[in-house]
N, C-alpha and C positions, 0 to 999 in steps of 0.2 A: 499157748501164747498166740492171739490173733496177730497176722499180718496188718501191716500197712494200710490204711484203705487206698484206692487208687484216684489221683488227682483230676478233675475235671477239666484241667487243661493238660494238652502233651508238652512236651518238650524238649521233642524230637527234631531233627531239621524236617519241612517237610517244603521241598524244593516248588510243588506248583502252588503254594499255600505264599511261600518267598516272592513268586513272579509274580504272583497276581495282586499283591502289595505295590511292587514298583513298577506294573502297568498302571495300575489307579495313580499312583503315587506323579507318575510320570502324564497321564491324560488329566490330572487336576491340573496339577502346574501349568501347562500349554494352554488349557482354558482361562483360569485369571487369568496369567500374562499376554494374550489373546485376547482378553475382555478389558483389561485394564489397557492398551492399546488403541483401542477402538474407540472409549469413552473417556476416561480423569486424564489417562497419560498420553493423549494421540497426543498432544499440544507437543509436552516434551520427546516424542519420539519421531516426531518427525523434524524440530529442531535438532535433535540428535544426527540424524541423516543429513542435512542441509549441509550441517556442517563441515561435514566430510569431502565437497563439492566445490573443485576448485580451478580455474580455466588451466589446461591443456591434461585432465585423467582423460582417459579413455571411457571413451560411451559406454562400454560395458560395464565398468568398476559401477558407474551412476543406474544404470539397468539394476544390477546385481542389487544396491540397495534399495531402489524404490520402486524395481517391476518395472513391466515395459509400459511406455508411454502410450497412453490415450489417442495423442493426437498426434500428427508426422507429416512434413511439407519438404518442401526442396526451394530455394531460393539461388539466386546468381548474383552474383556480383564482380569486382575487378579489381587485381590486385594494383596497387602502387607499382609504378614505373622504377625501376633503381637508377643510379644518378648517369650510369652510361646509355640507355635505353631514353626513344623518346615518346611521349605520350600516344603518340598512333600509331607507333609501330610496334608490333606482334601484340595487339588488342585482343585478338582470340587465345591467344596463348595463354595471356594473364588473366581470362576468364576458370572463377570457378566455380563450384559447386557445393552451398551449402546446407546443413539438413535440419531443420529445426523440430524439435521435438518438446512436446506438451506434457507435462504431470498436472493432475489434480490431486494434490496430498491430503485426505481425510476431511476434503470442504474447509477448508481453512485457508489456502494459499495454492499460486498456479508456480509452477516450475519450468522455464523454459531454457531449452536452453539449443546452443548456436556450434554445431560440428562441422568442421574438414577433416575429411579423413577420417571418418572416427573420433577425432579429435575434440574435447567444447573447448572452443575458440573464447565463447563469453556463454555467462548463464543470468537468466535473472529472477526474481522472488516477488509476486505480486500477493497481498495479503489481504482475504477478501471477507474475514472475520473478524468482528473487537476481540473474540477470545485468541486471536493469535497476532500476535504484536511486538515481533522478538525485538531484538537490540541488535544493531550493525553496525558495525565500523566501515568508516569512509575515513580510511587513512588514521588518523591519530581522534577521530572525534566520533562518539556515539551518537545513534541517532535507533529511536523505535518506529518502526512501520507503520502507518497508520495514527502516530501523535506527535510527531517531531512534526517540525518545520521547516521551512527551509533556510529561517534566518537561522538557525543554528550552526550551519554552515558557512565558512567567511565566502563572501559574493565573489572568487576567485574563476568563475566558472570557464572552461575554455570557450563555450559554445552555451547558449540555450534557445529552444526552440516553442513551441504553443502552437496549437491547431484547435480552431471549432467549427464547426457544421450546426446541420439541425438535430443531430443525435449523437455524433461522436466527438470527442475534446480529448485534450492534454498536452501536457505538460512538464520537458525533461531538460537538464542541465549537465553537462560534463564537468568533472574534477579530475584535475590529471596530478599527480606529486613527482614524477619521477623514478628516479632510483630508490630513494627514498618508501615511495609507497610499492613497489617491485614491476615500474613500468606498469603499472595497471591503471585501468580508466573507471571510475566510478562514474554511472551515471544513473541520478535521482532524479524522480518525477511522478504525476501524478499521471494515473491509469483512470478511463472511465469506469473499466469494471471492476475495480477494486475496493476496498474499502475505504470510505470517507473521502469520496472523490470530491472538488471543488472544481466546476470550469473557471474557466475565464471568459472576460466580457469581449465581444466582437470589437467595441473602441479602443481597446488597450493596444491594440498593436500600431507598429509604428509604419506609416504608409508610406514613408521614403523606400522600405523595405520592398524588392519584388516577389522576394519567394512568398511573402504575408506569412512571416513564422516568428519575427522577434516581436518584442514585447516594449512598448516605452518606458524609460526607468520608473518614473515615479508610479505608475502602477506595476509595475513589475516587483516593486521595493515593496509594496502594498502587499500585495498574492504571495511572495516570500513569506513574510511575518504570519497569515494569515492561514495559509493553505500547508495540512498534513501532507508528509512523504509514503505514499502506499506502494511505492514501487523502486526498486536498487537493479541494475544490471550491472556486475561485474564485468571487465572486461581483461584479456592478457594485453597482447601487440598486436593487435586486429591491424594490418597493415592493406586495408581496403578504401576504395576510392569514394567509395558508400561511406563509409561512416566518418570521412574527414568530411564531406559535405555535410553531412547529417542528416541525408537520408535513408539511412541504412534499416530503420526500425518503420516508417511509414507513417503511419498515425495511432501506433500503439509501441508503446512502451514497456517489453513483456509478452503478457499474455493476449492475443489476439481475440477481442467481445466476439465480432465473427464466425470466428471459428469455434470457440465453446460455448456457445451462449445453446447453439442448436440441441445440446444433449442434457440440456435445462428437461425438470420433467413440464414447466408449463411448454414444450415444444415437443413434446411425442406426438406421435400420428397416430397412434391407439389410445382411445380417451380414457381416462382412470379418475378417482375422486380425487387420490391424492393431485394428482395434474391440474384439475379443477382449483383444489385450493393455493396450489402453486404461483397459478393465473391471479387469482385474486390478492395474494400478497401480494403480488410482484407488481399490479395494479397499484393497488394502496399505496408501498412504496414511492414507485413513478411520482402518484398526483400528491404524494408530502415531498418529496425532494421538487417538485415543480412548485410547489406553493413558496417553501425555501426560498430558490432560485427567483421568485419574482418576489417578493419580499423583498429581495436583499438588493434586486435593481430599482426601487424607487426611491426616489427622492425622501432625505431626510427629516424633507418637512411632511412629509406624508406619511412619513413611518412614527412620527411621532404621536401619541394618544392625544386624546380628546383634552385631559386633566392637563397632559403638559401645553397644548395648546392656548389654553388657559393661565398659565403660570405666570406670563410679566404682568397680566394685568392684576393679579395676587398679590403680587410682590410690588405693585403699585400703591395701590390699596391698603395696601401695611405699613407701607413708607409714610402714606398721607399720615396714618392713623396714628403713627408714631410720634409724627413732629405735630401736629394737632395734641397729643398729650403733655409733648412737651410745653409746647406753649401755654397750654392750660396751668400747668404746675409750676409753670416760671411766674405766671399772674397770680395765683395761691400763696405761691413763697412771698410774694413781694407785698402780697397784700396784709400777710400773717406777721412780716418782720416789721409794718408799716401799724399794724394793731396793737404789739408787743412794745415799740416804740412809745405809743400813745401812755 
């Protein structure tokens, strides 16, 4: 009686044969999830994180999820008087200290956000991509980044403010709810670095004004309807003397052009191709958003084409040609019922 022949595979445990299954097993994993991060699902995983980000966690918990920040300043400012205190006295005491700190999330949106103590005081979401365009609530009303407007918002605003220059603009508004919304201060506005920025025109503002930061209604009511929201900074009980004036943010809203624009690759000091073509977008860009921009300040009679230029006296033309037919055919009838008669 022959034996068995013997299997070509074993069937043995064989324990480094086990490991080295669930080391691949485990370095494939980390790689999708790693590559899908980077490319289809950066969008949702850093709205994942965003979300998690809310005024008064500790700097750390916001480190921990989205690494240390890029970029880190120090600002001053002054706290509110309490009602037995008077506004000059112990002025230094009520001075503090705070840290603001920069994220770039995967090119898509900047993260700024506003520490005491450790503490984020206020953070804000500036979105500088069409493919990232989350949804946010401002109290009980949605709004998306980059395609909301601001008339979606009822014109409740505590405050609003506008600034332009020869290269810098914008444009933000406070909503305050109360208890109701958790004592928190929403405030929307347009960033120039952001996506789908619109200035505003240098005549819109109102010259009774001295600070020159508000806005005349009726173009104000205008640039509402008209102009996307690229930019939300949440806020807790910022109880500073800076942001009940409104100028606590300066002339940005967010993320400061400034200060990250430098680590653009069209701004390296070591020249590279890809920097080269950098340059040249960012060119190209420039001279179509400026072509836009003077477009859209000319006069309506000027904007309008050649063909429509031409249009009343068409529709002149067609009028004559009209009542000319008619009359022809009212002398045809009259002649034809005058024949028929006969």
């Amino acid at each position: 009686m022959k034996p068995d022949p013997e299997p070509w595979y074993s069937t043995s445990l064989n324990l480094w044969q086990l490991a080295g299954v669930l080391v691949a097993s485990w370095t494939l994993t980390k790689t999708l999830t790693e590559g899908w991060r980077r490319t289809v699902g950066r969008r949702r995983h850093v709205t994942t994180r965003l979300r998690k980000i809310a005024p008064g966690v500790r700097h750390d918990y916001v480190e921990s999820l989205l690494g240390e920040p890029k970029w880190q300043s120090t600002m001053h400012c002054t706290r509110l008087a309490s009602n037995g205190e008077s506004d000059e006295a112990d002025a230094g005491k009520r001075k503090v200290e705070l840290t603001v700190r920069t994220w770039l999330l995967s090119k898509l949106c900047y993260l700024v956000t506003w520490c005491e103590d450790d503490l984020v005081v206020m953070y804000g979401i500036t979105t500088t991509s069409w493919w990232f365009r989350p949804w946010v609530r401002v109290h009980e009303t949605r709004i998306r980044l980059g395609k909301s407007t601001f008339a979606v918002l009822a014109d409740s605003a505590v405050m609003h403010r506008a600034w332009v220059g020869n290269r810098r603009f914008g444009y933000f508004e406070e909503h305050y709810f109360g208890n109701v919304g958790g004592y928190r201060s929403w405030y929307v506005g347009v960033n120039d670095f952001g996506y789908n920025a619109f200035p505003v025109a240098d005549d819109w503002f109102d010259v009774a004004d001295l600070s020159h930061t508000r806005l005349l209604p009726d173009p104000r009511d205008g640039y509402r309807v008209s102009a996307p929201i690229n930019t939300v900074v949440v806020s807790g009980i910022a109880l500073y003397e800076e942001v009940q004036d409104g100028t606590f943010f300066g002339i940005s809203l967010g993320v400061d052009q400034d200060l990250v624009r430098l680590s653009d690759p069209e701004y390296h000091v070591l020249d590279s191709r890809i920097g080269r073509a950098h340059r040249r977008i960012r060119a190209w860009r420039w001279d179509r958003n400026y072509r836009r921009w003077e477009k859209k300040q000319r006069p309506r009679q000027v904007q309008r084409p050649a063909a429509w230029a031409a249009l009343p006296a068409a529709c002149s033309a067609l009028v004559l040609a009209f009542s000319l037919a008619a009359i022809l055919l009212t002398f045809l009838g009259a002649g034809f019922r005058c024949w028929m008669c006969a």
